[in-house]
N, C-alpha and C positions, 0 to 999 in steps of 0.2 A: 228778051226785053230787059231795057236797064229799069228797074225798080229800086233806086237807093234807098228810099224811103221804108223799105220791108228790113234793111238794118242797123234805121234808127227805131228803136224797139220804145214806147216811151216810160215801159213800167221799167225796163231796165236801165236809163237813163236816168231817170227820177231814181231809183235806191242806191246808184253809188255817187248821184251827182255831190253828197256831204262828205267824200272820202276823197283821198289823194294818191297817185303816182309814185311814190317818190324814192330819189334815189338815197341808196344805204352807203354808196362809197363817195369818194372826190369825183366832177365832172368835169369837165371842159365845156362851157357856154359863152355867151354872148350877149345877153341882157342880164338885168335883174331877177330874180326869181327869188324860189324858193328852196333851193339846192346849191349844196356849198361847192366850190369852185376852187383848183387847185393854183389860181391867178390871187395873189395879194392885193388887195385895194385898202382904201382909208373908208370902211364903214361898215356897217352890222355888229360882227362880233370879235370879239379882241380875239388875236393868235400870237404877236410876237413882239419884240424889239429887235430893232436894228440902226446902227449908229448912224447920227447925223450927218447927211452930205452937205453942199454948198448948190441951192438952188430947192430944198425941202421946204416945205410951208413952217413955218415956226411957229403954228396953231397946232400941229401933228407930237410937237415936243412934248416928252412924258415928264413934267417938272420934278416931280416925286423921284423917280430914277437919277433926275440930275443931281438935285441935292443931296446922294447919297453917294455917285461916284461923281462929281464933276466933269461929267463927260453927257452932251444932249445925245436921246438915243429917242425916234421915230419911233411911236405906236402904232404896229400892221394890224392889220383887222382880214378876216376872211370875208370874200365877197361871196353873195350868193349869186346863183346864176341860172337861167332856163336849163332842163334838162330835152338833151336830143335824144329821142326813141325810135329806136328802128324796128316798127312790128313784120315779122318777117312770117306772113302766111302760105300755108300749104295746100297749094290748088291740084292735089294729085288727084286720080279716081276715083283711091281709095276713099276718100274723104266724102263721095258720093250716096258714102251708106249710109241707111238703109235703100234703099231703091224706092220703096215704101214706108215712111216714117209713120207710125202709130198718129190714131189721132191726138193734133197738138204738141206732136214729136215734131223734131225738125232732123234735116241730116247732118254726119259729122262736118260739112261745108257751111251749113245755114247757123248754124251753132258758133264756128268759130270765128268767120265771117262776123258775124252779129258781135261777137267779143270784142276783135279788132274792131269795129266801127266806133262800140260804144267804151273803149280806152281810147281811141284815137278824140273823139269828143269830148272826153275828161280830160288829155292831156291840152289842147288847147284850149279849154275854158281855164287851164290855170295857168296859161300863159306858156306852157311848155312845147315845144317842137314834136309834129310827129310825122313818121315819114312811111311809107309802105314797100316790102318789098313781095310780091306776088309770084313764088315757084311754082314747079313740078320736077321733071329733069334738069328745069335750069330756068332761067329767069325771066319771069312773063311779064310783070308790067314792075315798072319803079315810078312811086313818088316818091319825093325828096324832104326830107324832115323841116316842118312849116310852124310858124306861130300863125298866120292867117287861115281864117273861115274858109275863103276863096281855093285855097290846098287841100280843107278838110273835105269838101264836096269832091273836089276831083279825085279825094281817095277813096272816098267810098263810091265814086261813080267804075272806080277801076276795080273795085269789089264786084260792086251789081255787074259787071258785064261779064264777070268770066265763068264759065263753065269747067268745073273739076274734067282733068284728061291728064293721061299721061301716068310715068311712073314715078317714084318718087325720088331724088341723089342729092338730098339735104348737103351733105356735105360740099358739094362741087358748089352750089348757092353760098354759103357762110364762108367758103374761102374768101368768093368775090367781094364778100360785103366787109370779110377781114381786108382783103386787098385796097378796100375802094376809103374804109373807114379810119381818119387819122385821129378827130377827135374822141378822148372817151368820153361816154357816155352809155345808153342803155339798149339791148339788142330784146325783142321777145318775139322768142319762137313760140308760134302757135300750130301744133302739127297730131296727125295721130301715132307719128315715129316710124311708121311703118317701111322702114329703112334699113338699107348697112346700119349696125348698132355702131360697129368699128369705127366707121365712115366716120359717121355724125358725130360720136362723142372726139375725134379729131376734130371736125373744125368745130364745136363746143371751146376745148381746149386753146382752139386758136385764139380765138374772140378775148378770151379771160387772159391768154399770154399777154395781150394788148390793153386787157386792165379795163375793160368792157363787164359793165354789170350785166349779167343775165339772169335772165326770167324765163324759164320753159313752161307753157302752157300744154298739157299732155289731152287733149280733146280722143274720149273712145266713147262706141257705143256700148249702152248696157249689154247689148248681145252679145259682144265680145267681152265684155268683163266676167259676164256669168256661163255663157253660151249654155240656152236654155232650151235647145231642142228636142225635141223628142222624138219625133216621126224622121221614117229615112228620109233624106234630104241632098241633095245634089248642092256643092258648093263649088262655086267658081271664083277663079284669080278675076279681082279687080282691077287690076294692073297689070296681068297676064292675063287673057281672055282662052289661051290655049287649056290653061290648068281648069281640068272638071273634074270633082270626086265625085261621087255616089256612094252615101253609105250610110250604116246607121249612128248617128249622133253619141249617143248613149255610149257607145263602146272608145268613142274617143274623148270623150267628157272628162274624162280622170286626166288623159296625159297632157290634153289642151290649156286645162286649169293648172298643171305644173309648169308645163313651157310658158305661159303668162306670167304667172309667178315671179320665175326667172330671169323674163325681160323687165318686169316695170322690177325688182329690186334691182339688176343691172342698171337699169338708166337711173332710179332713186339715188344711190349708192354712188356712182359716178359723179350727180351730180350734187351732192352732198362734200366730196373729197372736192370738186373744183368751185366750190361755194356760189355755186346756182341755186337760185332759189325756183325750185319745180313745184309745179300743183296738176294734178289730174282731175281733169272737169271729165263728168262722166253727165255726157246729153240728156241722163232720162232726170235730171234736176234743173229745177228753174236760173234759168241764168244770170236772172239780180242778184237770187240768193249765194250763186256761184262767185260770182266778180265780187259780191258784195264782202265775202269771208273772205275770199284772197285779199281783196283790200286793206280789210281790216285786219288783216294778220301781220300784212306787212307794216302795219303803221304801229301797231304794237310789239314789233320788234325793234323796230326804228326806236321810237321809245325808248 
């Protein structure tokens, strides 16, 4: 059933609706915004001079510079500009967990799903482009980065319809969208990683070669943050159906919490050295208050 409306959330829309998007580097846009643009124009905020040509407005001429060298030199100004977003979600199986979500829990799909809807909302209520790319193995649904309503529906209609399957090849996804993506602007992956490390942080790398801001959204469940079981328990590959263990929890508790360890500072640390800015949403917290601190964090660095 397509239900779009299960991820427009409205307590989560209402707490980051007072916060903004926005980009930390130069973009490449095409309207006015609120994101500075690596295109020189005559307005906003002053950036440079440059000598006067023949056919230049003589309203653009900086008087003050002439009378000190006798020579008319153009006042450039930085334009600002929409910023294009390419939310890139992870429709794997994995992301199906729990099978059974606690009451008022949702699964790592409904969770992140619901993120990307309600950034995709905030990006064009402020005029900014937002586009959807929808993986698992490879690429399931694409919209294309929109300032209209009209686009925002269709992407969250290509949300509601799909059902997590499949395994997850991050990497093979971000080449194409490096391949396909000329303008910079801004790429977020919303994923539980659950992938080649190697893989991904390549085309991670790619993306940032091309001068593309990124944002990694790291969606896990608590279960797997803490892994809190006690009683034997049979665990099965979500993405392998063949892989069944049987065993007692407790005796692997110790080494599961180091091997976690080791992945999320691997990907932290990674993406720390390629200046991604990464956040770990962990589903057993409320999601306004999630989006809401990511938000806000990033506007007080921006700052």
């Amino acid at each position: 059933m397509n239900d779009s409306r299960k991820y427009f959330q409205p307590e989560v829309l209402k707490a980051i609706a007072p916060l903004e998007l926005r980009a930390r580097q130069v973009v490449d846009g095409f309207l006015s915004g609120m994101h500075r643009s690596r295109y020189r124009g005559l307005s906003v905020e002053f950036a440079s001079h440059r000598q006067y040509a023949p056919g230049d407005d003589l309203r653009h001429i900086d008087w003050r510079v002439y009378g000190r060298v006798d020579k008319p030199f153009i006042k450039e100004h930085e334009v600002e500009t929409n910023l294009r977003v390419h939310l890139v979600l992870d429709g794997s199986e994995s992301m199906a967990y729990p099978e059974h979500p606690r009451a008022g829990g949702m699964t790592k799909w409904d969770y992140a799903a619901t993120a990307a809807a309600s950034l995709a909302h905030l990006l064009v209520s402020q005029q900014d482009a937002a586009g959807l790319t929808l993986f698992d193995e490879e690429v399931r649904r694409e919209v294309p980065p929109s300032t209209r309503k009209a686009s925002l529906h269709g992407l969250i209609s290509a949300i509601a319809e799909h059902r997590p399957s499949r395994r997850t090849r991050a990497k093979v996804v971000l080449d194409q969208l490096a391949a396909r993506t000329q303008r910079r602007g801004m790429v977020v992956l919303i994923s539980d990683l659950l992938t080649d490390v190697d893989a991904l942080l390549a085309g991670l790398r790619r993306l940032r070669f091309q001068r593309q801001e990124l944002i990694v959204l790291h969606v896990m469940d608590q279960d797997e943050l803490e892994f809190p079981f006690l009683d034997r328990t049979l665990f099965e590959g979500m993405e392998d159906p063949s892989i069944e263990v049987l065993t007692d929890p407790q005796s692997l508790r110790a080494g599961y919490l180091d091997a976690l360890h080791a992945f999320l500072t691997r990907i932290q640390s990674a993406c720390l050295n390629q200046r991604i800015d990464y956040s770990l949403f962990n589903t057993a917290m409320p999601l306004d208050r999630v989006l809401t601190t990511f938000l806000a964090r990033r506007r007080r660095r921006a700052g």
